[in-house]
N, C-alpha and C positions, 0 to 999 in steps of 0.2 A: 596521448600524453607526450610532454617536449621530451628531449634526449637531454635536456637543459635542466639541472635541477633548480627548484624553485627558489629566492634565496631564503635564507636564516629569516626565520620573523621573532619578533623581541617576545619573549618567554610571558606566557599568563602566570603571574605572579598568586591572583586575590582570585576567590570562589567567585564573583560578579564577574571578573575577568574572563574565567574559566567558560561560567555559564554564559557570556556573551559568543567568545567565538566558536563553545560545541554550536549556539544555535545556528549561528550563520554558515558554519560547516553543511552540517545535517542538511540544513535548508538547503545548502546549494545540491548536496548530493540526491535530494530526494527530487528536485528539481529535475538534474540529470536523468535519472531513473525513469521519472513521469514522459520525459521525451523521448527513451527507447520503447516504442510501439510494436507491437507486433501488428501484423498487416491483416486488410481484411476485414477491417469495422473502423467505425469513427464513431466511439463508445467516448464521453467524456470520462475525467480522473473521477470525479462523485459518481456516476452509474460503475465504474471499475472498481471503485470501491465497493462500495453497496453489495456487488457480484464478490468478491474476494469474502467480505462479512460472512456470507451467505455458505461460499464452497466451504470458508470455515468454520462454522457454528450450527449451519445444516438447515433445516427449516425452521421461519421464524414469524410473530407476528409483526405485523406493521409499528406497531409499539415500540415492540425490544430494538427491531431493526432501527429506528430511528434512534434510540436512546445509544446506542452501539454506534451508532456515527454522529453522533452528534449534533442531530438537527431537529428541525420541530417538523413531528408527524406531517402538517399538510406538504413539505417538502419532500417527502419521502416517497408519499405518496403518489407526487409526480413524477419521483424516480423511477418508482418500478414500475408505476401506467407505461412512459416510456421502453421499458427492461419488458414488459411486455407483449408491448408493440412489436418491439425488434425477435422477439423470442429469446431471449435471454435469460429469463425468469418464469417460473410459474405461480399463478398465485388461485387460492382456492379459500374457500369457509371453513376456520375452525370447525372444527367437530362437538367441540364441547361450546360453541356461541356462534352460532350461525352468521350472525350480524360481523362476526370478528376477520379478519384478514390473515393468509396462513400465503408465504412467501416462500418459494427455495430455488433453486440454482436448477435451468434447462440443462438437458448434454450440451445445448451447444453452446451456453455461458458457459459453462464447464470448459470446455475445450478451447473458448477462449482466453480466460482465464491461464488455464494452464500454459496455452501458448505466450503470455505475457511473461508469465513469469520464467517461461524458460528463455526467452527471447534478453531481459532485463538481468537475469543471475549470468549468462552467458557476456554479455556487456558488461557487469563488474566484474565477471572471475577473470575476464580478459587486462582490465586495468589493474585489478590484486598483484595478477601475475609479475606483472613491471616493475612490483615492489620489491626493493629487498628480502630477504628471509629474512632479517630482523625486524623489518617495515611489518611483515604480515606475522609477525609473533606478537608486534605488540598491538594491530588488532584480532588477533586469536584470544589475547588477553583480556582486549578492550571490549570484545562483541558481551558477554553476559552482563559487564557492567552498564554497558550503551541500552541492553534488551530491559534492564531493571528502572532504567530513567524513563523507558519507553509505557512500562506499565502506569 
């Protein structure tokens, strides 16, 4: 971050206004975020997803899994042939439909995972820091409200 503060930007007046520059915010931040990598794999953002799904939800069908990121099954299913491949994933038959697809998180998706996100919370708690103490109260303030637009 500059030592140079940014300047004044003319004030979002109107909720379209509003709702225009959270996106582009967000966006650029999650952008950011996507390019602190933890080392040691060349895992796309969709397979990092998919794996993050997974460490959070636990085991899941091929189904939910999809429906849970958003994309149509035979996509999905190329993800985690891939997640696989790499050992990332495990995937096994339903128990109760043979024919059915049962997905969950390896140790060592586990481990990568977790190294992401320690790797990426470690990269913003470092630019937080640079904030004001009033800067980071009013997102202390802002994060439940950010977390509710996110659901």
């Amino acid at each position: 971050m500059s030592s140079n503060p940014a300047p004044p930007r003319p004030s979002v007046r109107t909720t379209p206004e509003l709702a225009s520059a959270l996106r582009l915010t967000v966006m650029r931040l999650s952008r950011r975020l996507r390019q602190v990598h933890a080392k040691g794999h060349d895992l796309s953002a969709n397979q990092l997803s998919t794996m993050s799904v997974l460490m959070r939800d636990g085991e899941l069908g091929m189904r939910e899994l999809a429906e849970l990121e958003k994309v149509q099954p035979p996509s999905m299913t190329r993800t985690v042939a891939s997640l696989v491949a790499a050992g990332m994933v495990e995937r096994r038959a339903s128990a109760s439909d043979r024919r059915q697809q049962r997905v969950r998180l390896s140790a060592a998706g586990r481990e990568i995972i977790l190294a992401e996100r320690r790797r990426r919370d470690a990269w913003l708690a470092q630019r937080v820091a640079k904030l004001t103490a009033g800067e980071r109260e009013i997102l202390r303030a802002a994060q439940p409200v950010l977390q509710r637009l996110a659901e």
